[in-house]
N, C-alpha and C positions, 0 to 999 in steps of 0.2 A: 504494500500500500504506500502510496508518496505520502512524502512528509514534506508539511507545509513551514513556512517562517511563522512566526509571532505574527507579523502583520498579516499576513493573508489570512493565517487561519482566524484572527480575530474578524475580519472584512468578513469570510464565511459564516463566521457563528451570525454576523447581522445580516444578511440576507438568508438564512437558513430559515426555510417555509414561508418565503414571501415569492408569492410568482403573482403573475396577472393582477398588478397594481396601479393605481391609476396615476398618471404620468407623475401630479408632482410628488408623491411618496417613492417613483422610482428616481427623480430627478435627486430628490433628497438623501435616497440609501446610495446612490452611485458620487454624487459632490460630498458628503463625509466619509466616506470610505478611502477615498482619493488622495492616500497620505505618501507619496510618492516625493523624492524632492528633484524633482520637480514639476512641474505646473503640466497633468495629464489633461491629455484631449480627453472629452466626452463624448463618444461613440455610439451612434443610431446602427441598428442591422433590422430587416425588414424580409420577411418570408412572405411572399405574392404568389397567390395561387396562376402563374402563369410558366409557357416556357418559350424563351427567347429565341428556341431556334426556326417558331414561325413570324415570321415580317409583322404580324395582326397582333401579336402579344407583345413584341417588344415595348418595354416600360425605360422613356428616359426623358429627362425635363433640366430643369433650371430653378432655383430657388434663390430670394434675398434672404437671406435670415434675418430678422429684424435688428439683433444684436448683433452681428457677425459672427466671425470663426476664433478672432483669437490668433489668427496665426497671416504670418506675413507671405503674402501670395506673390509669387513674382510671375511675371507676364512676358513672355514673348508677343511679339505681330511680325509676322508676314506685310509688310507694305512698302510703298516706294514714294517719294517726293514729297509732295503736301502730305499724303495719309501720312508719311512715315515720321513725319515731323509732329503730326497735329498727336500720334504716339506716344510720343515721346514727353512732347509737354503734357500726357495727362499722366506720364507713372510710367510710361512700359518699362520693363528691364531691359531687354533687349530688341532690339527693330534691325532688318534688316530682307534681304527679297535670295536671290543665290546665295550671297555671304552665307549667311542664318540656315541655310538647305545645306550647306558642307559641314558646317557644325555639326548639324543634328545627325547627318550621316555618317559621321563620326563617329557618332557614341554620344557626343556630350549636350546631353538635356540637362540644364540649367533653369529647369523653370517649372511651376505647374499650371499655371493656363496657357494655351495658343488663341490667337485670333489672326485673322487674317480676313485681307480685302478678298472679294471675290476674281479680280482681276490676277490674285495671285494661286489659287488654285490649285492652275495648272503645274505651279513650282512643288505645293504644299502635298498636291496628290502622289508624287514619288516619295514621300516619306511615309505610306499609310502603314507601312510593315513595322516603322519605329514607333511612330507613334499611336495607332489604333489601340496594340494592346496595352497602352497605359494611359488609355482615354484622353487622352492628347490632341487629337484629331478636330478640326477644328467644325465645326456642324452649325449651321443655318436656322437650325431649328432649336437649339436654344444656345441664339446669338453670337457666335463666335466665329462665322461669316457673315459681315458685314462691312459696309464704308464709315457707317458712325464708329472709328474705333474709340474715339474719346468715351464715347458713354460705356462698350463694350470694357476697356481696361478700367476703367472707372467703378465699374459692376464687378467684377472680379479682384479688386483692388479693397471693396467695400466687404466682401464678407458674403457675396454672392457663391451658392455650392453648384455642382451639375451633379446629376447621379446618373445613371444606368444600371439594371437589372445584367446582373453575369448569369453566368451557364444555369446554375442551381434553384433560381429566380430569387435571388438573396439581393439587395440594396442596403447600401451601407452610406454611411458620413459618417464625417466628426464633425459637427454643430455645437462645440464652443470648448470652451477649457474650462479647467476645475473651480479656477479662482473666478468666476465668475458667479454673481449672487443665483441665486434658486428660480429668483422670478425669471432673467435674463434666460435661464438655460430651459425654461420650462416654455417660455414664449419661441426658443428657438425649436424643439421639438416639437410642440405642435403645428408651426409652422413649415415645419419640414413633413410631417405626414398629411398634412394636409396639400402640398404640391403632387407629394406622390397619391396620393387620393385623388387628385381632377387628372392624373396623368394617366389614370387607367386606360388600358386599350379596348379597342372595341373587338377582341378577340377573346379577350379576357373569360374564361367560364366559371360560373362557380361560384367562389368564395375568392376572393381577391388578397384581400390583406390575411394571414392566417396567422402572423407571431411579429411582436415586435419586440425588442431587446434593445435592452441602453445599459450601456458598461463606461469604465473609463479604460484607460490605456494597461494600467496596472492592476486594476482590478477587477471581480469578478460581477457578472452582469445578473439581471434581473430582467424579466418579462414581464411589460405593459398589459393592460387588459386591452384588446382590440376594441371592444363596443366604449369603454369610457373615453378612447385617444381620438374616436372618431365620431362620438355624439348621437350612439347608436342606442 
């Protein structure tokens, strides 16, 4: 049988026969348990009764958290001239059109959002092998091609999340950090199931949301009640 530290096993003995609880009791048992030093993400996972490998179930969107993340987003853009400038004066990290395409083919991704104009595409489409499976990929449909890049890195810059459903139909963030007060993290949560909630597909059969889970980085996680997260 594994043997736990002092601190986990203490974090276990308080979540021990607490399951399906209603957000801010799990927001509460997950931000005091959170004795890490240092400053752990809080962690959304999401079980959807869907499966991603048909086009009609695919589940993926865009969210502002109303509080943010907590954590410093850095930005690439794909752009050239005016875009690449107007860029740069809103935050981007990095801007650049070929240059920025030999990087990343390289290996070295330096960032976690992409945006990119649409005029550049055609550059950003030979990277789809680096960057798709680390959801990098820059997508139209929640905002990350476009020509307003100002507001695009601006919304990414802010505390803006993307998710997508993987293989298993699991959805995940991290929607805030520990040292954040209870109200902050509990408005960010339900803000977030609720993006994923209007983002159901219209393939979707069944029972849609079936398990929600909120952990922090270090320690061990807890199950929301689905009917109280979603007003059912």
């Amino acid at each position: 049988m594994a043997k736990y530290g002092k601190r986990t096993t203490a974090a276990r003995e308080q979540f021990a026969g607490k399951r399906n609880v209603t957000v801010d009791e799990a927001v509460a048992l997950v931000k005091n348990n959170a004795k890490a030093k240092f400053d752990e993400t809080v962690e959304i996972a999401m079980n959807l009764g869907v499966d991603p490998r048909h086009a009609d179930q695919m589940v993926r969107g865009v969210v502002a958290l109303p509080n943010g993340t907590g954590k410093t987003m850095r930005v690439a853009v794909f752009a050239r001239d005016a875009k690449a400038e107007e860029a740069k004066a809103a935050g981007a990290d990095i801007v650049g059109a070929e240059d920025l395409m030999e990087i990343v083919q390289s290996g070295k991704i330096e960032f976690d959002r992409c945006i990119a104009t649409p005029d550049m595409m055609p550059i950003v489409g030979r990277l789809g092998k680096v960057l798709g499976p680390r959801n990098l990929m820059p997508n139209p449909k929640v905002g990350t091609v476009t020509m307003d890049v100002k507001a695009a890195v601006e919304a990414a810059k802010g505390g803006e999340v993307q998710f997508k459903v993987e293989k298993a139909g699991v959805v995940h963030a991290g929607i805030g950090k520990a040292s954040f007060s209870e109200d902050k993290l509990v408005e960010n949560v339900r803000a977030f199931i609720d993006a994923v909630a209007k983002a159901k597909p219209a393939g979707a059969k069944g029972s849609y949301m079936q398990k929600i889970a909120l952990s922090s980085t270090m320690g061990p996680g807890v199950t929301i009640s689905v009917d109280s997260a979603t007003g059912n």
